[in-house]
N, C-alpha and C positions, 0 to 999 in steps of 0.2 A: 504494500500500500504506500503510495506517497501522497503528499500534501499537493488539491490541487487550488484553482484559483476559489471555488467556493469554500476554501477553508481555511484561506487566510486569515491570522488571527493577530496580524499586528496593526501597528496604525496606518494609518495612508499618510503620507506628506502629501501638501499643496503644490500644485503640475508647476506653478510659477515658482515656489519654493526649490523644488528638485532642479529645475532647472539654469537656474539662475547658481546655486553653490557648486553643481554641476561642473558651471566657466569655472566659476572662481578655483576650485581645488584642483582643476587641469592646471590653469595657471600658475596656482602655488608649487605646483610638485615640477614645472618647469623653470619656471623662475632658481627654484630649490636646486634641482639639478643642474644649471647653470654654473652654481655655487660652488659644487663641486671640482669645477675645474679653474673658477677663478677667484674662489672663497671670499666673495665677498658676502657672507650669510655667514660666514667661522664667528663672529664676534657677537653674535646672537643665541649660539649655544655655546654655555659655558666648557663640555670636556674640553670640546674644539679647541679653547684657549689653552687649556690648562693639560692637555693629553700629551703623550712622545711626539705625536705627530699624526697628520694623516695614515690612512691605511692601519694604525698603528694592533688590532683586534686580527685582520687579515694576514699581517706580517708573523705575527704569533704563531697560526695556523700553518702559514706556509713554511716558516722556521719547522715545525716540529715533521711536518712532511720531508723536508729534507734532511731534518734529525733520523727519521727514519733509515732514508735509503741509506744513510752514514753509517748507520748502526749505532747511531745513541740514543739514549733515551726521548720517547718524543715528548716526555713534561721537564727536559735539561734549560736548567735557566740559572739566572745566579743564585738561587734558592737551592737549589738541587742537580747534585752532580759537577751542575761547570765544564762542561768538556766538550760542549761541541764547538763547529768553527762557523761563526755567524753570517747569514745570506744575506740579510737584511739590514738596512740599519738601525732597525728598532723595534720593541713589540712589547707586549702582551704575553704575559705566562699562560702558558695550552691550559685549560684545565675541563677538557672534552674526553670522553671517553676513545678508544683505540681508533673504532671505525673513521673517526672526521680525520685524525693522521692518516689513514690510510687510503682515502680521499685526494687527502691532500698530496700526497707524496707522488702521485701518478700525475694530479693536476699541476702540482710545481715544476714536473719534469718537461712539460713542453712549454712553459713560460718562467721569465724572469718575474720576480716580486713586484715591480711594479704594471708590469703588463699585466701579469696575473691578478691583482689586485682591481685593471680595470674592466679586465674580462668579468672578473666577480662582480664589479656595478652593471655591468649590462645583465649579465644573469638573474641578477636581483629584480631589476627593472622586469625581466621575462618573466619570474616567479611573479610577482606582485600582481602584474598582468590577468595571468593566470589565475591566482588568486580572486579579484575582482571579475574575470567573466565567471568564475563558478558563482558567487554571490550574486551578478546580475542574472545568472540562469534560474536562481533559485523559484521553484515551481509557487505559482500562485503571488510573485512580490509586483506589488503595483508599479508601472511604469515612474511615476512619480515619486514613491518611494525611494527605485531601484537609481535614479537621479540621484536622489539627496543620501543616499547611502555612500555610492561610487565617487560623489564630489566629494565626501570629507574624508573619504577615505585617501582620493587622493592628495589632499593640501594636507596630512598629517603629519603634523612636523616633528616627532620622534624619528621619524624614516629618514629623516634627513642624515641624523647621527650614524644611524644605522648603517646607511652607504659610504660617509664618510671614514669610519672605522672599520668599514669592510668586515659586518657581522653578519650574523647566520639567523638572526632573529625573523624574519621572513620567510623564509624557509621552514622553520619552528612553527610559521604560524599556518600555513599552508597545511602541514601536517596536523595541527590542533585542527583547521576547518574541515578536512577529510573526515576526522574521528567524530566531530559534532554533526558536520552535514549528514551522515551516514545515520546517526543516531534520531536526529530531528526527523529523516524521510525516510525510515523505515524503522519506526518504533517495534513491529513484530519480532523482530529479528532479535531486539533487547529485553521482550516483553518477559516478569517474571516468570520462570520455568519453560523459558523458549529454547535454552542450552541443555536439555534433555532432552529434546528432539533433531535438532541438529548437528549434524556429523560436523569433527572437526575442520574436516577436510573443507567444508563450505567456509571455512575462515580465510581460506588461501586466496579465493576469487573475491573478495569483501575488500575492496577498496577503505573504507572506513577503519578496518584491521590494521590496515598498511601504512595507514598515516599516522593512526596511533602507535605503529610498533615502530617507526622513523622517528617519531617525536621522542621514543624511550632514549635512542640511541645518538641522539643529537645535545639532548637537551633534561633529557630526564624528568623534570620536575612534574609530567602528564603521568608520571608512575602511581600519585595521587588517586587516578584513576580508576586503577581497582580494585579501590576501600568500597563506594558504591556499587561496581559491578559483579564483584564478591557478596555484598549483600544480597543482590537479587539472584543469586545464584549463577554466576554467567563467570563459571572456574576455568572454561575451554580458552577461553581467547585469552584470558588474563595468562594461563601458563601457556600457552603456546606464545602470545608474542612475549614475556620474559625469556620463556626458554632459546627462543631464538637469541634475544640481546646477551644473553650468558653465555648462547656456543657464539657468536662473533666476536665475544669482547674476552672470555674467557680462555680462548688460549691464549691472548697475548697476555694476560695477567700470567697466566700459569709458566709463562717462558720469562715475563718480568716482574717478581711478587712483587718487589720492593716499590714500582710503578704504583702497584695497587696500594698501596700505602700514601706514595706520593698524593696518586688520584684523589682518595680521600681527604688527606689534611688540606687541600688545596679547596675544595669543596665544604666541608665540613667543619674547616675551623671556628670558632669562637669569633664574633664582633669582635674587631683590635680594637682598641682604646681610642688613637685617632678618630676626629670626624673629621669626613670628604665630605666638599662641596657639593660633589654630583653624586653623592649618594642618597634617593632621592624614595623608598620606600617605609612606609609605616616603621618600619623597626627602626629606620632611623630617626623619627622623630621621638622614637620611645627614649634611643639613643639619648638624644641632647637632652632634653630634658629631664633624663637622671643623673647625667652630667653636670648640668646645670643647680640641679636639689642637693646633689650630694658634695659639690663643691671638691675640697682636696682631700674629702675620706672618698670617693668614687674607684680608687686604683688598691685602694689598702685589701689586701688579700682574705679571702674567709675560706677556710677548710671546710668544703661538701662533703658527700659520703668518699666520693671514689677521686676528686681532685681539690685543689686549692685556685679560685678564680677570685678576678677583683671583685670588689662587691657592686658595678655596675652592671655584673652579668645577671644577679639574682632579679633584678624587675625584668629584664629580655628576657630569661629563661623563664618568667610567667606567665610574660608577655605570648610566646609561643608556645605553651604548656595550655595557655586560655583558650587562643583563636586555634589548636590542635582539639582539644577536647570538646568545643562548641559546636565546630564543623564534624569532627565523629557524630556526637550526639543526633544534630541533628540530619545525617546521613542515616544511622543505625533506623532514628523512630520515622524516619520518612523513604530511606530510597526505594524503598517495594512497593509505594503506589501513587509516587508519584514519577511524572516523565523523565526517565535517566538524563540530557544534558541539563539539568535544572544545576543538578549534582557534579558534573565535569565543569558548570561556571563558578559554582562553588567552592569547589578546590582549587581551583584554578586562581581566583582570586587569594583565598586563604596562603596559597603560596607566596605572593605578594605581599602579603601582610606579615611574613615570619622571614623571609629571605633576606641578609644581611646586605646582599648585591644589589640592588635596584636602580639600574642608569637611566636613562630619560627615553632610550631607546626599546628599553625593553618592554616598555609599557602596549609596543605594538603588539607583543602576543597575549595579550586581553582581548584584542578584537574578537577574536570567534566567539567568547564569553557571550561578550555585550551583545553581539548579533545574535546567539541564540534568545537571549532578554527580547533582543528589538523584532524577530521574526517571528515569536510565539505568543507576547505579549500586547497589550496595550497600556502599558507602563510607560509614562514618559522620562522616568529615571533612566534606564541602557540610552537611550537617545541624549542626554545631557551627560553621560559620564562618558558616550563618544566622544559628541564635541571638545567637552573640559581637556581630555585625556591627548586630543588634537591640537593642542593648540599647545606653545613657543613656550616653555616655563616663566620664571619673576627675572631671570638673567635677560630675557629681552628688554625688560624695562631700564635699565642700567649696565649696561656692561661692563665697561668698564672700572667699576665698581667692583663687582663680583669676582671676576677675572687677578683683579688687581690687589684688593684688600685682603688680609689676611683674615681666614674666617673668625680666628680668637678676637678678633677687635671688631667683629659686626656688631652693628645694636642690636638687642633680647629681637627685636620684633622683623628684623630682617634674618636673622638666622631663623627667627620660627616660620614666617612667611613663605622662605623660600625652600624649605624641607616638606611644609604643608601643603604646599599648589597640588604636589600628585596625591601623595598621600589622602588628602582629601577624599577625591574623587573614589579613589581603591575604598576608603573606607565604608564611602559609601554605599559602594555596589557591593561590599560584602553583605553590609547590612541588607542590603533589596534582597542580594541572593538568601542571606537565611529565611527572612520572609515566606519568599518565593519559590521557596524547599518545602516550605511546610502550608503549603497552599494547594490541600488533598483536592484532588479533582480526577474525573476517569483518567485512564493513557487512551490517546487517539490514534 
């Protein structure tokens, strides 16, 4: 069964509306792109100012591809190891699983690092594409709509970062819209006790399968995923794409343990005590403002069960102990009857909300979230936390400032200002998504 036009169930935008943001965000995303080669937009997003340099996310990647064919480690950086002989001038510590090295290492072989890097902006420019006619095919979305959707999507100015640091978040989100589109238009398929009738083997030809078992292995954090599909009993696809992500990732672990170690700390560590400027997700605002309360006892050590951490960790560790146990909760007492991607925007967010990493760019793999909100619902919330989430952070308002000053000497209400612009928004679409988890209603 799929969704047709009599079942459309979100809102319509105004034909003059759609078309009209339509211009405008072709415009922005050219203009943008522009930027790219003669950076006159760098001083409107802050990494830009303040990063190694262009490329510098790509350079990373491509370094550990060629750490490969060398035979070093593909996570060798000045943290670890030291030993390989550098391609690049600058970069980004790998902290990807094996497959994107190995990727990479075929792809760095027919290009130098910087041709390579702008083969990857046009690629990107082709995924996103892509991207956007699968959202404009979407069955049953009004012509008007389907306008003012594809216009802000394209003037989304996170994308811009994105291309300039030659990241993979695009690609990430491609694979999330797969796994959601899949679940949205063919709810049977998810439907509780549907994985007792269906043969494994119908997972292999499941597009929806495939983009969620890419997203494991790119980018991981869609592993959230199946805490609700596990609930509804749907154990086939959950082991089958892990099991796949283990045998590709797992011999190279098993040929370099110590890598898997690397991989971890790199991943897994603890908030460092520094705050970044462009670090721009809920936990860093939890961040600063325990920082800020707890003044110069914030670093003084307290002995946990199993280690000794500063005592700025114990409000983050509650911080994500809360928004972990909320999101269970309200998974455990709602995913069996209500519509499964309710549940993938819900984690999906809640990642968001506990990840120490949060750059300005990465806020584009929310999209498919929001659009499941904006395609199922009549909630004008996913439609205001698109736009918010599109638009130039508080560093457009001053640049120079931001860039320039050091963050220990901002005043209270600019450091809080400009850590809240996104965080905001995430917060609040957490908050819709719990909502809208527990808003019982048939599966369609």
């Amino acid at each position: 069964m799929s969704l047709g036009t009599e079942n459309w169930r979100g809102r319509t935008a105004p034909d003059s509306l759609g078309r009209v943001v339509l211009v405008i965000g072709f415009l922005i995303h050219v203009a943008l792109f522009s930027s790219l080669i003669t950076g006159w937009a760098d001083r409107f997003f802050l990494e830009a100012e303040t990063a190694y340099g262009q490329a510098a996310d790509y350079f990373g990647i491509h370094q550990a591809g060629q750490n490969l064919r060398d035979g070093n480690s593909i996570y060798d950086s000045h943290h670890f190891q030291g030993e390989a002989d550098l391609v690049v001038p600058y970069f980004y510590f790998y902290r990807y699983l094996p497959p994107t090295a190995y990727l990479s290492a075929a792809y760095g072989a027919a290009f130098s690092p910087w041709t390579g890097y702008w083969v990857w902006v046009v690629i990107n420019e082709i995924v996103l594409l892509l991207f956007l006619a699968s959202v404009a095919r979407y069955p049953g979305l009004p012509s008007s709509t389907r306008n003012l959707l594809i216009g802000v999507l394209l003037g989304f100015t996170p994308f811009y970062l994105e291309q300039w640091m030659g990241q993979y978040s695009v690609v990430m989100t491609l694979f999330l819209w797969l796994a959601f589109r899949d679940v949205l238009l063919r709810p049977e398929a998810y439907a509780v006790g549907a994985d007792k009738v269906r043969s494994v083997g119908r997972w292999f030809t499941n597009g929806g399968f495939w983009g969620w078992t890419g997203s494991l292995v790119l980018k991981s954090f869609s592993a959230l995923y199946a805490l609700p599909m596990i609930r509804r009993g749907h154990w086939k696809p959950v082991l089958l794409s892990f099991g796949l992500v283990a045998v590709v990732c797992g011999l190279h672990f098993a040929l370099h343990p110590a890598e898997l170690k690397e991989f971890l700390r790199l991943n897994l560590r603890p908030t460092p005590p520094q705050i970044s400027p462009v670090r721009y997700g809920p936990i860093a605002v939890v961040h600063l403002l325990v920082i800020k309360a707890l003044g110069e006892n914030a670093h003084q050590p307290v002995d946990l069960i199993l280690k000794s951490s500063p005592l700025f960790h114990i409000p983050i560790y509650i911080w994500v102990l809360g928004v972990g146990l909320l999101t269970a909760w309200v998974t455990w007492t709602h995913a069996r009857r209500v519509p499964l991607e309710r549940f993938f925007a819900l984690w999906s967010v809640a990642f968001f909300l506990v990840f120490k990493d949060v750059w300005e760019n990465h806020h584009f793999m929310l999209i498919p979230a929001i659009l499941a909100g904006i395609l199922t619902s009549r909630s004008i919330w996913p439609w205001l936390i698109l736009v918010w989430l599109a638009l130039p952070s508080l560093n457009f308002v001053d640049p120079q400032f931001f860039a320039q000053v050091p963050m220990d000497t901002w005043p209270p209400y600019w450091w809080l200002l400009h850590h809240v612009f996104y965080a905001i928004p995430v917060l609040i679409f957490y908050g819709w998504c719990v909502w809208w988890c527990r808003q019982d209603e048939p599966e369609y």
